[in-house]
C-alpha positions as CSV (number, residue, x, y, z in Angstrom):
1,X,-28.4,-147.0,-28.4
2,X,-26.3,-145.8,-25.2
3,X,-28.9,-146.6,-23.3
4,X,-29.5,-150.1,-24.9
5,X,-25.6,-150.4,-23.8
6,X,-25.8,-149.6,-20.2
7,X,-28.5,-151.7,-19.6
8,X,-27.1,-154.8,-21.5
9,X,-23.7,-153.8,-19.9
10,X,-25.0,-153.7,-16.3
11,X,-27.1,-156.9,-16.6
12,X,-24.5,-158.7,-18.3
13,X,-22.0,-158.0,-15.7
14,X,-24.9,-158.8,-12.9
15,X,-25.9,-162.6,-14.4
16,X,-22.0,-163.5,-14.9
17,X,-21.7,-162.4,-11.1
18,X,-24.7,-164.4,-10.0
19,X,-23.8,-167.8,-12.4
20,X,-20.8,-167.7,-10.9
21,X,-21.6,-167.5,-7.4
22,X,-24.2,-170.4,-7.9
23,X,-20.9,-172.0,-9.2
24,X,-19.0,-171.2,-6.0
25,X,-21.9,-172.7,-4.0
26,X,-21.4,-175.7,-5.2
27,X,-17.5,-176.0,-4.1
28,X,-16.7,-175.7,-7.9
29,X,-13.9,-173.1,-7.7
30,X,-12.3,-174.2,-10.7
31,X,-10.0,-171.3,-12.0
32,X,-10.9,-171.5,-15.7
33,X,-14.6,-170.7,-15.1
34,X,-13.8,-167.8,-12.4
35,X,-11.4,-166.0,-14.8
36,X,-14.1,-166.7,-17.7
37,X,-17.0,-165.0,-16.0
38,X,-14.9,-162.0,-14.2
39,X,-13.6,-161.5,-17.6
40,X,-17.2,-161.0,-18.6
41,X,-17.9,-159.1,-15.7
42,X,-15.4,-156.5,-16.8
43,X,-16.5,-156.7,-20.6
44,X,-19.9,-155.8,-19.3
45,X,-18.7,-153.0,-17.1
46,X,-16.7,-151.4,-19.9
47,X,-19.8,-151.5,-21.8
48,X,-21.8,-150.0,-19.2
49,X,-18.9,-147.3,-18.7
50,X,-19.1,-146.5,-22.2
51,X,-23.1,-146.4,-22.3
52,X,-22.9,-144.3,-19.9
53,X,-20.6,-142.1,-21.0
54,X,-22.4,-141.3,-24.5
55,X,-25.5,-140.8,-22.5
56,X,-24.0,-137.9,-20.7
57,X,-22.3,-136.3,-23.8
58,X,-25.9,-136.3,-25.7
59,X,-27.5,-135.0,-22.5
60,X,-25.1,-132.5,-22.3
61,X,-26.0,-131.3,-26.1
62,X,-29.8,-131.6,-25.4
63,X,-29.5,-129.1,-22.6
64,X,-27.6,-126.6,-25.1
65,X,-30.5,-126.7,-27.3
66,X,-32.7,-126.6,-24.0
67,X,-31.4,-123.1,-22.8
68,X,-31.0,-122.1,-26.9
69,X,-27.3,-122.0,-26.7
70,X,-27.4,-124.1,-30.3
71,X,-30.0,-124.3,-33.2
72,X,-29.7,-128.2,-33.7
73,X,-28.6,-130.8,-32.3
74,X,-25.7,-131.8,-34.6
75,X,-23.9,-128.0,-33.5
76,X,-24.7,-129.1,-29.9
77,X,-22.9,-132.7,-30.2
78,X,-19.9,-131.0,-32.0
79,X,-19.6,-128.4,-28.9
80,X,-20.1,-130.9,-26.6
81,X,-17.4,-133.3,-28.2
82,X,-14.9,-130.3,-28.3
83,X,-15.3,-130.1,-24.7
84,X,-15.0,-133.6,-23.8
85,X,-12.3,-134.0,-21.8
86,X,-13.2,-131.4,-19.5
87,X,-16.7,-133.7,-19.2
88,X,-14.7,-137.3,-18.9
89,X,-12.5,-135.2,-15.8
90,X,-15.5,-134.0,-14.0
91,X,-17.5,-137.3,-15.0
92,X,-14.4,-139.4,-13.4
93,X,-14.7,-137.3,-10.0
94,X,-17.7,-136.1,-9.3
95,X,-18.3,-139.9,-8.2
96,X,-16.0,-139.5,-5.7
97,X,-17.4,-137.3,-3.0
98,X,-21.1,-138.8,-2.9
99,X,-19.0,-142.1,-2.2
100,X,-16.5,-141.2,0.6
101,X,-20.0,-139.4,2.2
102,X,-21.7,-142.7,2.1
103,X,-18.6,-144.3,3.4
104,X,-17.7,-142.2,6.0
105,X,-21.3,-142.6,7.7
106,X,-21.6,-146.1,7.0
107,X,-18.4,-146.4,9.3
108,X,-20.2,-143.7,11.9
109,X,-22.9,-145.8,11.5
110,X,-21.2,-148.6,13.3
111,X,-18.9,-147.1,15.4
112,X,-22.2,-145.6,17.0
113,X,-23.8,-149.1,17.3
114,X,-21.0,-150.3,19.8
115,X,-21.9,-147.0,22.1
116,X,-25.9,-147.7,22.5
117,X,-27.3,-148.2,25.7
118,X,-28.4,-151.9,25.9
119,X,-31.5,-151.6,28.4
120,X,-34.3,-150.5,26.9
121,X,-36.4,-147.9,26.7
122,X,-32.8,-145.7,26.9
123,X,-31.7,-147.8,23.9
124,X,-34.5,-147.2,21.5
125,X,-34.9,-143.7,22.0
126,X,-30.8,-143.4,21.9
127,X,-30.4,-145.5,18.5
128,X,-33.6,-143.3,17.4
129,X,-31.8,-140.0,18.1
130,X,-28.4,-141.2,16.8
131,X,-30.0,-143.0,13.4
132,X,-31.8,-140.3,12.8
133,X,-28.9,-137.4,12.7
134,X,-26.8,-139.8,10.6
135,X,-29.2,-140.4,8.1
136,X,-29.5,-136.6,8.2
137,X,-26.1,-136.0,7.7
138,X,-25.8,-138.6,4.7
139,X,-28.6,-137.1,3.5
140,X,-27.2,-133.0,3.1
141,X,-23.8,-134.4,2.4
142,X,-24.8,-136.7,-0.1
143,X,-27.0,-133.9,-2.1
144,X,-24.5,-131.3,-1.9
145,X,-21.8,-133.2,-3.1
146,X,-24.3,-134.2,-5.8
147,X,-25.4,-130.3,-6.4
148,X,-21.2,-129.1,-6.8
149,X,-21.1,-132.4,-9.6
150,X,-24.4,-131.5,-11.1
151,X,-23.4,-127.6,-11.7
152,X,-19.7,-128.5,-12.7
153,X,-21.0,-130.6,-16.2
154,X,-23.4,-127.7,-16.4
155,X,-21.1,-125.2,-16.8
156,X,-18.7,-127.2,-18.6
157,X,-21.4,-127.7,-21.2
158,X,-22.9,-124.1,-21.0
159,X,-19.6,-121.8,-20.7
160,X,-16.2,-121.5,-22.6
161,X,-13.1,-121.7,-20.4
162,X,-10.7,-124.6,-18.9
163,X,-11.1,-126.9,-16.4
164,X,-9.7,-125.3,-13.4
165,X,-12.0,-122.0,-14.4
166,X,-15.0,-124.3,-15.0
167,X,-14.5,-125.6,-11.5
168,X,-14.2,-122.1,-10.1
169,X,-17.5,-120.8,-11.9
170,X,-19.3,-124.5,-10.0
171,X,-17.9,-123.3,-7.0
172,X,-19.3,-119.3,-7.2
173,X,-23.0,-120.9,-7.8
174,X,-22.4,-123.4,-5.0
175,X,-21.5,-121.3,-2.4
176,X,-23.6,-118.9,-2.9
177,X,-26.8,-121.0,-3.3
178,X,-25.4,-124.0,-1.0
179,X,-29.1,-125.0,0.9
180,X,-31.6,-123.8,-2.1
181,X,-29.4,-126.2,-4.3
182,X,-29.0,-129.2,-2.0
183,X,-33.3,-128.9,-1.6
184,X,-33.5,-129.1,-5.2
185,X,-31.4,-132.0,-5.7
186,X,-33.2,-133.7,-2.9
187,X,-36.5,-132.9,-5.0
188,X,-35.2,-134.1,-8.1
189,X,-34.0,-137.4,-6.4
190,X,-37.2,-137.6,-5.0
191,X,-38.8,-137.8,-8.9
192,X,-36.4,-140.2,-10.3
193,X,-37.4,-142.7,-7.1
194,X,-40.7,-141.9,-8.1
195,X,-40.0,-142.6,-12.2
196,X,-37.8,-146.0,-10.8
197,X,-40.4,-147.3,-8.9
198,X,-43.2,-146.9,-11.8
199,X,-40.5,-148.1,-14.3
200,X,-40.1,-151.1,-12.3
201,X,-42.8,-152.2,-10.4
202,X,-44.1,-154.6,-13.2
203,X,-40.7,-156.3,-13.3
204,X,-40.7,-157.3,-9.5
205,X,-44.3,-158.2,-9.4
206,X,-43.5,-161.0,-12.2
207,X,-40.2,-161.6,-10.4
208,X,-42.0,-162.4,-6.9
209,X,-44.6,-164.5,-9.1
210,X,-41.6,-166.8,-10.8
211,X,-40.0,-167.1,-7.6
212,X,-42.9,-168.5,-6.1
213,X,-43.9,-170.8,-8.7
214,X,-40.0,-172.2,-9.1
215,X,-40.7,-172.8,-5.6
216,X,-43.7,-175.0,-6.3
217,X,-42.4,-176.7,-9.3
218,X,-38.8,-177.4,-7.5
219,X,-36.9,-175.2,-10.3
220,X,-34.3,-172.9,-9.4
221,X,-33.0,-171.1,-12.7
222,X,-34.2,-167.7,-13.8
223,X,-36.5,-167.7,-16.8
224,X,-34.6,-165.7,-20.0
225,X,-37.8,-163.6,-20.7
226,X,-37.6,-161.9,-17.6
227,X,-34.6,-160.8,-18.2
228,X,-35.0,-159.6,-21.3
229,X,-38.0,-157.2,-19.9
230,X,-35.2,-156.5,-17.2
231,X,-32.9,-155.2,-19.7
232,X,-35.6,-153.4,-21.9
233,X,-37.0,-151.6,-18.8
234,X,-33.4,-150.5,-18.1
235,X,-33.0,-149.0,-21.4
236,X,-36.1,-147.2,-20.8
237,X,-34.8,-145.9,-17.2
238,X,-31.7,-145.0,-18.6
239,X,-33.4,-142.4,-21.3
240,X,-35.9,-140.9,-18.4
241,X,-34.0,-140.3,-15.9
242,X,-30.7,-138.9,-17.7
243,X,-33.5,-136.6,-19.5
244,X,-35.1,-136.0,-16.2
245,X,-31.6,-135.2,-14.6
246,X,-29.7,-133.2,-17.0
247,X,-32.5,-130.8,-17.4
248,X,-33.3,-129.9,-14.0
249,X,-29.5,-129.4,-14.5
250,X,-29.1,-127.0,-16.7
251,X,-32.8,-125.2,-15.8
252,X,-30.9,-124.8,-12.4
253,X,-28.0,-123.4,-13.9
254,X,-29.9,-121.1,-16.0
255,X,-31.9,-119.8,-13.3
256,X,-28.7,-119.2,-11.1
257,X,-27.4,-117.2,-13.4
258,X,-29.9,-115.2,-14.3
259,X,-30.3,-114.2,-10.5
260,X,-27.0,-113.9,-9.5
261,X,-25.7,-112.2,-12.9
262,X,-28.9,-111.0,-14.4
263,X,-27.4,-112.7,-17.9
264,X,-30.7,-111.9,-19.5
265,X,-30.3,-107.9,-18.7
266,X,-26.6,-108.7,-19.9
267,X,-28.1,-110.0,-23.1
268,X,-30.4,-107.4,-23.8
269,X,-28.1,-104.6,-23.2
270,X,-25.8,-106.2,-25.7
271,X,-27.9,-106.6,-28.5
272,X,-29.6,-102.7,-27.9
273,X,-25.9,-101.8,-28.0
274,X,-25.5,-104.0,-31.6
C-alpha cells in the first residue's frame, strides 16, 4: 500500500503539472485552473511524502528481522515506531547534502564552461579534462554524502540512544570506512539503475510506439492505459528498490560492526558469561 501511494502520489503530481502546462501553452492563464491543479500538485506530493515515509519505517523493521534483532515483524514495527522521530529527523536531512553536492557542481559546471579554450583541438581535450574531474567529484561527493545518510537510519534502527549519539555512532563508521563505503554505495546504485532500467524498459518502448502513432493519426493526448502501467510499474520499483536499498544498508552496518567492534566475539562472550 505505501508503495501504491508514492507511485499514485508522484504521477498524480506529474499529470496535473503537465495538463497545466498544455494549458499555459495555449495563453489560458486563467487563475482558477492554475491554483486548481498546483493544489493537486501539492495533494499529490503529500501523498508521495507520506508513501514514502511508511516505506522507510517498514524497511527499517524488515532489516531488524534481517540482522535477527526482532522475532516478527509486528515487534520490529513497534521498535521502529518508538524510534520515529529520530527516523523523520535524519529522513528530513539526509536529503540535504546529496542536493547542495549536485548544486554546487552544476554551478562549477558552468562557471567552467565560460573558461574553455574556443579553438579546437585545445578546447575538446580542455572541456574533456575539466568534465571529467567534475563528474568525478559529483560522483564521490554525491556517494558519500549518500553512505553518512544510509548508516545514520541504520543505526537509528539497529541501536538504542538519541539523536545526537546516533549521529555520532554514523560518524565513527564513516570515518573510519570513508572510501570502502562510498565504493559500495556506488555498487549498489549501480544495481538499482540496473533493476530501473529492467522495471521500465517495457513502459518506454510502448511510450515511443504511442508517440509515433499520435503522430500519424494527428492526436496529441496521452492514452489513460499507459499510465496506469506507469503507476503499476512504479509501485513495483518502489517495493525493489527500497528492499534492495535498506538491506545492503543494514548488511553494511552489520558487517562494520562486526570488523571494527567484533560485536559477534562481544556476543559470545556474553552469553558464555550467562
Amino acid at each position: 500500500m505505501p508503495a501504491l501511494c508514492t507511485a499514485v502520489g508522484s504521477n498524480g503530481a506529474l499529470l496535473s503539472f503537465d495538463h497545466w502546462v498544455s494549458i499555459a501553452s495555449r495563453s489560458m492563464l486563467a487563475v482558477g485552473p492554475f491554483a486548481a491543479h498546483m493544489a493537486l500538485v501539492l495533494l499529490g506530493f503529500f501523498i508521495w511524502f507520506v508513501g514514502v515515509w511508511e516505506l522507510i519505517l517498514r524497511s527499517s523493521a524488515i532489516v531488524r528481522m534481517i540482522l535477527g534483532l526482532d522475532s516478527d515483524f509486528g515487534a520490529a514495527c513497534k521498535w521502529i515506531k518508538a524510534r520515529s522521530r529520530s527516523l523523520f529527523g535524519a529522513y528530513s536531512i539526509i536529503l540535504l547534502p546529496p542536493l547542495v553536492s549536485l548544486l554546487l557542481w552544476t554551478f562549477v559546471a558552468f562557471l567552467f564552461v565560460s573558461f574553455i579554450p574556443i579553438p579546437q583541438p585545445q578546447r575538446l581535450l580542455v572541456g574533456s579534462i575539466g568534465f571529467g574531474i567534475i563528474g568525478f567529484g559529483l560522483t564521490v561527493s554525491i556517494s558519500l554524502s549518500a553512505l553518512f545518510g544510509a548508516l545514520l537510519l541504520s543505526v537509528i534502527a539497529c541501536e538504542e540512544g538519541s539523536f545526537i549519539h546516533c549521529l555520532n555512532r554514523s560518524y565513527y563508521f564513516f570515518k573510519l570506512r570513508m572510501l570502502r563505503g562510498g565504493s559500495f554505495i556506488c555498487l549498489i546504485t549501480i544495481a538499482l539503475l540496473l533493476v530501473c532500467i529492467a522495471c521500465y524498459s517495457p513502459i518506454i518502448l510502448l511510450a515511443i510506439v504511442e508517440k509515433l502513432t499520435h503522430l500519424d493519426l494527428g492526436l496529441e493526448s496521452r492514452s489513460i492505459p499507459i499510465d496506469i502501467l506507469g503507476a503499476a510499474i512504479d509501485t513495483t520499483f518502489n517495493v525493489i528498490s527500497f528492499g534492495i536499498g535498506f538491506t545492503g544498508y543494514g548488511l553494511f552496518y552489520r558487517d562494520l560492526r562486526l570488523r571494527l567492534e567484533g560485536q559477534d566475539l562481544l556476543s559470545k562472550l556474553a552469553n558464555l558469561q550467562d
